[in-house]
SEKOL-276523 format. One record per residue: residue number from 0; residue in three letters; z, x, y of N, C-alpha, C in turn. Coordinates in nm, 2 decimals, always signed. Each point is the difference from the previous one (the first is absolute). Layout:
SEKOL-276523
> pos,code,n.pz,n.px,n.py,ca.pz,ca.px,ca.py,c.pz,c.px,c.py
> NUM,ALA,Z,X,Y,Z,X,Y,Z,X,Y .
...
//
This chain:
SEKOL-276523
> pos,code,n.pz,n.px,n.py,ca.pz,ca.px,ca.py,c.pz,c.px,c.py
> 0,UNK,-6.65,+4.76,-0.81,+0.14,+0.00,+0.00,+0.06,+0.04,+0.14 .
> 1,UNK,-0.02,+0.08,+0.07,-0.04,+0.11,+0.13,-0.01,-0.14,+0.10 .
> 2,UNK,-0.13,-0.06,-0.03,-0.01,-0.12,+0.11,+0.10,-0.12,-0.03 .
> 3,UNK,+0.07,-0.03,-0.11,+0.09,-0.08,-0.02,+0.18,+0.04,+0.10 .
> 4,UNK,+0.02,+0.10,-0.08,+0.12,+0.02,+0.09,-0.03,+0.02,+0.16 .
> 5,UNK,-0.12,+0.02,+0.03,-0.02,+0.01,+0.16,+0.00,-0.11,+0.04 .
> 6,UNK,-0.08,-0.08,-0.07,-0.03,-0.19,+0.11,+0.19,-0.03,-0.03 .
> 7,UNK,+0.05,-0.04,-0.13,+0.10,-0.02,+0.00,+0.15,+0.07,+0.10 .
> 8,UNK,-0.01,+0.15,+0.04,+0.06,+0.04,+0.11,-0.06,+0.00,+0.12 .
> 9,UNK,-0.09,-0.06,+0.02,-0.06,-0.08,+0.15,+0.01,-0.12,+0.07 .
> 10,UNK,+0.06,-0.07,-0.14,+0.02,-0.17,+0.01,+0.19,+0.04,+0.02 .
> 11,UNK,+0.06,+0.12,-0.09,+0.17,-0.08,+0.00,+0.06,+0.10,+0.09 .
> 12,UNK,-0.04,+0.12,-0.05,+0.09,+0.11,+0.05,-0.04,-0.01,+0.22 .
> 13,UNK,-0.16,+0.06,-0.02,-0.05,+0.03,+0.13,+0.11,-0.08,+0.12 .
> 14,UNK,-0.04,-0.14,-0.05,+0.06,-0.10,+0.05,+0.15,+0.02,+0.07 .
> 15,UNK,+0.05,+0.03,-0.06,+0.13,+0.04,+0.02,+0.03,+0.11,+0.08 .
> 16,UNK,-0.12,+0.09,-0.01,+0.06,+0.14,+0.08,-0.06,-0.02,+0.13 .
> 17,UNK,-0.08,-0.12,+0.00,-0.05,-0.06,+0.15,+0.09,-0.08,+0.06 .
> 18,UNK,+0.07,-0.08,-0.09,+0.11,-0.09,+0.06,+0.17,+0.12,+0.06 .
> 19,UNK,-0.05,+0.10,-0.06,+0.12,+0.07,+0.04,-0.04,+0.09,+0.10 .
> 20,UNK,-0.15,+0.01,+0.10,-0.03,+0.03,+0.11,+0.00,-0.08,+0.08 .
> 21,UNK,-0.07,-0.09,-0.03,-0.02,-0.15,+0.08,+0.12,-0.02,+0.06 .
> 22,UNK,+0.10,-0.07,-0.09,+0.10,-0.07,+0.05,+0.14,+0.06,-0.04 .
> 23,UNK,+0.05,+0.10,+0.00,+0.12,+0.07,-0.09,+0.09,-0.04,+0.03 .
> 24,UNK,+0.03,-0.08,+0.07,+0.13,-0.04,+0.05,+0.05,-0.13,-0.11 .
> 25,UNK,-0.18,-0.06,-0.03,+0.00,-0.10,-0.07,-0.07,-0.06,-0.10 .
> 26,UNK,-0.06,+0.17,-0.09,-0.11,+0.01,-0.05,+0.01,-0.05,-0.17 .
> 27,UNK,+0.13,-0.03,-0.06,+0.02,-0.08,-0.09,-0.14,-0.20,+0.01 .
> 28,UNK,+0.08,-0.03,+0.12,-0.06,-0.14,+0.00,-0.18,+0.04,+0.04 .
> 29,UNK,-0.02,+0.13,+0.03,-0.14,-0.01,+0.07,-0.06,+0.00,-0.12 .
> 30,UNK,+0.06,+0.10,-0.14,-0.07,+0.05,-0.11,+0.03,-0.12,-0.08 .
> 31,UNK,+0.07,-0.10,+0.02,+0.00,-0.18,-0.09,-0.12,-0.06,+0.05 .
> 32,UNK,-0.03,+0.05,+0.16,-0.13,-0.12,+0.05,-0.11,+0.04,-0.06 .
> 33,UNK,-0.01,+0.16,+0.00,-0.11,+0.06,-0.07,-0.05,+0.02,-0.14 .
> 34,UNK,+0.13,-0.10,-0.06,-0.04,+0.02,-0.13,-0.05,-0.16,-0.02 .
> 35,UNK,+0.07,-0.07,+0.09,-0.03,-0.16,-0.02,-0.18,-0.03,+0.03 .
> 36,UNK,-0.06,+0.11,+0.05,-0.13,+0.00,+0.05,-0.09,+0.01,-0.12 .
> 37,UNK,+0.04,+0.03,-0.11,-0.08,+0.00,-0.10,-0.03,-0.14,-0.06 .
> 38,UNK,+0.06,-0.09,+0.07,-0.02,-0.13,-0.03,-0.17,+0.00,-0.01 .
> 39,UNK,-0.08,+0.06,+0.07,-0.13,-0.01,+0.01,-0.06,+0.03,-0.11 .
> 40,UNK,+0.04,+0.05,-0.10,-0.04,+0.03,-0.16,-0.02,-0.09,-0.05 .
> 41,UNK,+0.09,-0.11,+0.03,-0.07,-0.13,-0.09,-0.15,-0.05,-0.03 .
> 42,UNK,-0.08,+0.06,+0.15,-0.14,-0.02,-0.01,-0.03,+0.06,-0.14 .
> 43,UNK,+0.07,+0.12,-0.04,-0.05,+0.04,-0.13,+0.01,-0.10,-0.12 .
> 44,UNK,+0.02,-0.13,+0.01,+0.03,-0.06,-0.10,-0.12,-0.12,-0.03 .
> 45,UNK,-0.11,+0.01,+0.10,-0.06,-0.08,+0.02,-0.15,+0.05,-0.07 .
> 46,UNK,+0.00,+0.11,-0.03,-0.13,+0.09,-0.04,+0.02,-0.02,-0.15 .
> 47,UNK,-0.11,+0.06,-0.05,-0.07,-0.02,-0.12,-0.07,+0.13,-0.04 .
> 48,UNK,+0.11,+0.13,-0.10,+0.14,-0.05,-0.03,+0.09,+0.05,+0.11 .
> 49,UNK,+0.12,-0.04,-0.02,+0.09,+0.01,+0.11,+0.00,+0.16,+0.03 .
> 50,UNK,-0.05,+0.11,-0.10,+0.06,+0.15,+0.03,-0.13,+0.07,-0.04 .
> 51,UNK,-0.08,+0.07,+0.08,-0.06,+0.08,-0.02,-0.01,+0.09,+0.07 .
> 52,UNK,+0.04,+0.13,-0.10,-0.02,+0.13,+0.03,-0.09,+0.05,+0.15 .
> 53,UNK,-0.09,-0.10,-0.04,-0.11,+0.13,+0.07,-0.08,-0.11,+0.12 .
> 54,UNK,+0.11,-0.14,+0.05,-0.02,-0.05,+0.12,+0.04,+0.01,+0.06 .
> 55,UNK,-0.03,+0.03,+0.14,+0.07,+0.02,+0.14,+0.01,-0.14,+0.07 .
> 56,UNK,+0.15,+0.04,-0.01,+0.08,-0.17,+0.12,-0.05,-0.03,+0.08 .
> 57,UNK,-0.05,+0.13,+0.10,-0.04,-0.04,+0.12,-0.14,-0.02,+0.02 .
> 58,UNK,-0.03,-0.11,+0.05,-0.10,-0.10,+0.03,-0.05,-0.08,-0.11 .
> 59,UNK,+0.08,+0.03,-0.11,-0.01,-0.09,-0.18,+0.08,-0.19,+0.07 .
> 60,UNK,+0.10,+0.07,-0.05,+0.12,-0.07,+0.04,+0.05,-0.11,+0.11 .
> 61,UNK,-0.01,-0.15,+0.02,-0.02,-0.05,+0.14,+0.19,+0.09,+0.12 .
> 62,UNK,+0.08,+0.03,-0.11,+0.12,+0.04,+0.12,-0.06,+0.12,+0.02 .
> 63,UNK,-0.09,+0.08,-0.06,-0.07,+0.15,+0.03,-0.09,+0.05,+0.10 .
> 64,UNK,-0.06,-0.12,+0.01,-0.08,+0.00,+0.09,-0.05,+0.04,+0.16 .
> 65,UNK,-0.10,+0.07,+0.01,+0.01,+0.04,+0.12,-0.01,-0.06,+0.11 .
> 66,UNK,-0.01,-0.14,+0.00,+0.06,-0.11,+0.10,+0.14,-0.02,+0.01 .
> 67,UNK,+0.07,+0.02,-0.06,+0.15,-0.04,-0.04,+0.02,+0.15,+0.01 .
> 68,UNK,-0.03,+0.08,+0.00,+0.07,+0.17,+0.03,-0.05,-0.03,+0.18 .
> 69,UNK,-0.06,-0.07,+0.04,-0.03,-0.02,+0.16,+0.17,-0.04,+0.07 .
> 70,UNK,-0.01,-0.12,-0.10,+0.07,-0.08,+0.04,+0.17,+0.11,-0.04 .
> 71,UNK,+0.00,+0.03,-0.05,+0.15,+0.12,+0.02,-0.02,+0.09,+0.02 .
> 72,UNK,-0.09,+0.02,+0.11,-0.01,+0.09,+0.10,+0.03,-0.08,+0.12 .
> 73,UNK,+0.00,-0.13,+0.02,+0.02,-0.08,+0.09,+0.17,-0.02,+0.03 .
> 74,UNK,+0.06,+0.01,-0.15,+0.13,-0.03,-0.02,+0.09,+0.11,+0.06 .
> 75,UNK,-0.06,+0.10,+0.03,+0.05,+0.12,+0.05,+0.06,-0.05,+0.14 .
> 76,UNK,-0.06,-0.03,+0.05,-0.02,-0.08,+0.19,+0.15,-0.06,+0.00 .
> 77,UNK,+0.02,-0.08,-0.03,+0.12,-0.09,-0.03,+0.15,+0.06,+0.00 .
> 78,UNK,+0.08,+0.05,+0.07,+0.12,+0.06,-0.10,+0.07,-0.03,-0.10 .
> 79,UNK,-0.01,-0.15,-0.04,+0.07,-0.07,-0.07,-0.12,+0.04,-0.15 .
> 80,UNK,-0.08,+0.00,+0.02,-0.10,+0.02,-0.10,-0.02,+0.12,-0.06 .
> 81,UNK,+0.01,+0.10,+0.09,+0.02,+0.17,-0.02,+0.01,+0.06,-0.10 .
> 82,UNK,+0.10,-0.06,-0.08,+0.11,+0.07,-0.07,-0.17,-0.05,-0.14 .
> 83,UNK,+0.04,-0.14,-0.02,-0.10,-0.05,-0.13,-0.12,+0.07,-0.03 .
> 84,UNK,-0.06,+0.04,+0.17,-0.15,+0.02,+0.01,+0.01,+0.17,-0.06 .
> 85,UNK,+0.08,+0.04,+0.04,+0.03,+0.18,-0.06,-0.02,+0.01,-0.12 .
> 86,UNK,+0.11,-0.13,-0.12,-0.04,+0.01,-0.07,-0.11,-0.02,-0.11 .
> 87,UNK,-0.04,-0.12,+0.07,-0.14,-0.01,-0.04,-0.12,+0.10,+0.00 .
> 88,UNK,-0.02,+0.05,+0.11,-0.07,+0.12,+0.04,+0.00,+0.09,-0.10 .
> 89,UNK,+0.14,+0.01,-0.01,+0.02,+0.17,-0.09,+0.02,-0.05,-0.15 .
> 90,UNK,-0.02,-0.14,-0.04,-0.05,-0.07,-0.11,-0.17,+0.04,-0.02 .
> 91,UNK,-0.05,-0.03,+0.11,-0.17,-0.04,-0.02,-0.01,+0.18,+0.04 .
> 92,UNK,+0.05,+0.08,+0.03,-0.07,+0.15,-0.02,+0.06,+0.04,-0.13 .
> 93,UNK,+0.09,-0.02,-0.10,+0.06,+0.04,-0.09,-0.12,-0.08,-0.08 .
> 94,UNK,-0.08,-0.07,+0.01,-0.08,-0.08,-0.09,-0.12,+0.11,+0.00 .
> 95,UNK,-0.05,-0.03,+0.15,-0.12,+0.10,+0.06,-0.03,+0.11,-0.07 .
> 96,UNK,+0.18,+0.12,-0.01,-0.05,+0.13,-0.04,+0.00,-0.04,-0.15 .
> 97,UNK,+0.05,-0.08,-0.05,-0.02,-0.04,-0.14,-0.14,-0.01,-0.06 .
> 98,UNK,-0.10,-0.04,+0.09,-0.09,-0.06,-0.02,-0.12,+0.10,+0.00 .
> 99,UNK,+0.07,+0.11,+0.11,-0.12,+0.15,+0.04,+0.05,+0.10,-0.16 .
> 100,UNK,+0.13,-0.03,-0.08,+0.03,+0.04,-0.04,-0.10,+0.00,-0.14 .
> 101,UNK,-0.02,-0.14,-0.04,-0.06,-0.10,-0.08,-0.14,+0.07,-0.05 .
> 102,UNK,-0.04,+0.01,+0.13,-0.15,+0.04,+0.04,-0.03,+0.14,-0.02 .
> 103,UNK,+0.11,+0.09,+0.02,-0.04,+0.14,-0.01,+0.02,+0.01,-0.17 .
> 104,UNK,+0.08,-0.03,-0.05,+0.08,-0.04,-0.14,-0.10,-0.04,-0.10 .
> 105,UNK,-0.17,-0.02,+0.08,-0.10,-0.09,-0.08,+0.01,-0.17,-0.05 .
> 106,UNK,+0.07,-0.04,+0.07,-0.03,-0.18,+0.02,-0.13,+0.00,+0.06 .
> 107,UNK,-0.07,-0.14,-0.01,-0.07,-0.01,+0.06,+0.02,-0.06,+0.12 .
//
């Protein structure tokens, strides 16, 4: 339960209290981009079954992947890209501690 309300305030809340450092002047639209970033979840739709407890996104998942976490590390570079790549990032570590969480929790 413990690990539920955590991943879940990592993905909505965190988000926000980054967009209200990040950008405060304009951290409404930063915390819309960063939530639009979850678009990458869809990869979850492609697995078999779509929700399991005790798999970790990262390196499962083709948007999870640690070629594609390369690649929005790349997005960072860009300033136009900045804002997306933040949230993706702090998408794919909100997955990550989910996943250390998983493991200490007795997943396999």
């Amino acid at each position: 339960m413990a690990q539920t309300i955590l991943h879940y305030f990592l993905h909505f809340a965190f988000p926000a209290i980054v967009a209200w450092f990040y950008t405060p002047e304009r951290w409404k639209r930063t915390y819309l981009l960063f939530l639009c970033t979850m678009v990458i979840d869809l990869d979850h739709l492609i697995a078999i079954p779509v929700f399991d407890p005790c798999r970790c996104s990262i390196g499962f998942h083709p948007l999870h992947s640690w070629p594609m976490i390369g690649v929005y590390l790349l997005l960072l570079v860009p300033k136009k890209t900045r804002i997306i790549a933040v949230g993706l990032l702090l998408h794919m570590i909100t997955d990550g501690i989910d996943c250390l969480l998983s493991a200490y929790n007795g997943c396999a």
